[in-house]
Each structure stands twice: as C-alpha cells, then as structure tokens.
C-alpha positions in Angstrom: 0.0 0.0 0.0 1.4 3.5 -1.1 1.2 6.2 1.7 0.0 8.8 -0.9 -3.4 6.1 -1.2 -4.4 6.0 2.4 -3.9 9.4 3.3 -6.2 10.4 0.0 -8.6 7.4 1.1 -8.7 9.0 4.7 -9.1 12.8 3.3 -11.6 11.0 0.8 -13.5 9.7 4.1 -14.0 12.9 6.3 -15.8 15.3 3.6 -18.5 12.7 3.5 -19.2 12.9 6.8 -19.8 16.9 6.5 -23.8 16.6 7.2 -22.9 14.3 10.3 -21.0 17.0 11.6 -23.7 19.9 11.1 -26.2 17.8 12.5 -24.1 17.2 15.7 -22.9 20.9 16.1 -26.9 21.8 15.5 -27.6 19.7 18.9 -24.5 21.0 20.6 -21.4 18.8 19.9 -18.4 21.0 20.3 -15.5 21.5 17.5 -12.7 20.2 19.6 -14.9 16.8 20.7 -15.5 16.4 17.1 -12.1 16.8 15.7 -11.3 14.1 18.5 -13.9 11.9 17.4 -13.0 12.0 13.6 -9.4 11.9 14.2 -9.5 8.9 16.5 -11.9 7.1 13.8 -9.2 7.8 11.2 -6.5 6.6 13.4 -8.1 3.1 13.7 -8.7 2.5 10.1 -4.9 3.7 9.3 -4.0 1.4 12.4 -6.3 -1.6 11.6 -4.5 -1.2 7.5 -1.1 -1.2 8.6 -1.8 -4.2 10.9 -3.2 -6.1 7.8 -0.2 -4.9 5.6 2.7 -5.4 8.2 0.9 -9.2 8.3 0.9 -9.1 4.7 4.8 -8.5 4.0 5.7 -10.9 7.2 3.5 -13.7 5.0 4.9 -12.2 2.0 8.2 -12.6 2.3 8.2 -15.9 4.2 7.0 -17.1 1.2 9.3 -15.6 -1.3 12.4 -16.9 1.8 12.3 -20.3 -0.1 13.2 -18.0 -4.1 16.0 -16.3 -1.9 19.5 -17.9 -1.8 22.1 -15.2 -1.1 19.8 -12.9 0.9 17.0 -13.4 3.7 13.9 -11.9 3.1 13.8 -8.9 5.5 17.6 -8.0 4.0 17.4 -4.2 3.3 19.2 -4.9 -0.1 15.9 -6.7 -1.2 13.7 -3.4 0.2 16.5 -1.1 -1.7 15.7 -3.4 -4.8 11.9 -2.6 -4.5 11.4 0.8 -5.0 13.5 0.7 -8.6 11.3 -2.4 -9.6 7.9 -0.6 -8.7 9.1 2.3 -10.5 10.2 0.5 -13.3 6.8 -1.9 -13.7 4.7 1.7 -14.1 6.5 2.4 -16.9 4.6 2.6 -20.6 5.9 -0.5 -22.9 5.2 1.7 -26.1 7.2 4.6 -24.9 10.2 2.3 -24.1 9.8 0.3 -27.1 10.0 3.7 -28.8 13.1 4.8 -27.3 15.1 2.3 -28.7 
C-alpha cells in the first residue's frame, strides 16, 4: 500500500461525513470533541491497514524466503531493490519500445 493512497482514502472519508458533523454541532457537539472523534476514527482505520499490511509483508516474504538464496527476506538490499522495480513496472511499454 502506497502512503499517498491511504492518506487520499482517509481525506476522501472525512468530507462525506460533512452533514454528520452539522447535524451534531446543530444539537450541541463542540468542535474540539469532534475533531477528536473523527481523528480517532481515522487513526483506527490507518491502524487496523497497517496491521493487515505489516501481516501481509511478514506472509509475503516468508514465502518468497524459499526463491532467496544469497539474501533473507527482510535483507534491506531486497527493500532497496523494490522501489527501482515498482518504479520500473509503471512504466509505458510503447514509450520504451520507442526509445530504442
């Protein structure tokens, strides 16, 4: 999961909740409560996603320890080699094909 994605999905998330919000300040809720509330809301669902993906990469690279000779799987060299190949699987075929 990209950083950049669950902040949007957690910006994406309190807008919706703008008529909630008026109705509870129209029957006396205060601003600082609220911000609590929401804030606290948002902190379990970023905490409840990076539980799942933290389980995720454990399974993850348990699984990809039996491909690995050289290196184990939480080797930082295999994290450096990540980022370049993310990067790299984004790019447009045609435009490389293009190139060359």
């Amino acid at each position: 999961m990209q950083l950049s994605t669950g902040l949007a999905a957690v910006a994406h998330l309190v807008p919706q909740r703008t008529r909630e919000v008026g109705i509870r300040m129209a029957l006396g809720a205060d601003a600082p409560a609220l911000i609590r509330t929401m804030v606290g809301e948002a902190l379990q669902w970023i905490s409840a996603r990076l539980i799942l993906g933290a389980g995720g990469a454990l399974a993850t690279g348990r699984l990809l320890g039996s491909y690995l000779f050289v290196v184990q799987p939480r080797d930082p060299a295999v994290l450096a080699a990540l980022i370049p190949a993310r990067a790299a699987a984004r790019v447009d075929p045609s435009i490389t094909l293009r190139c060359e």
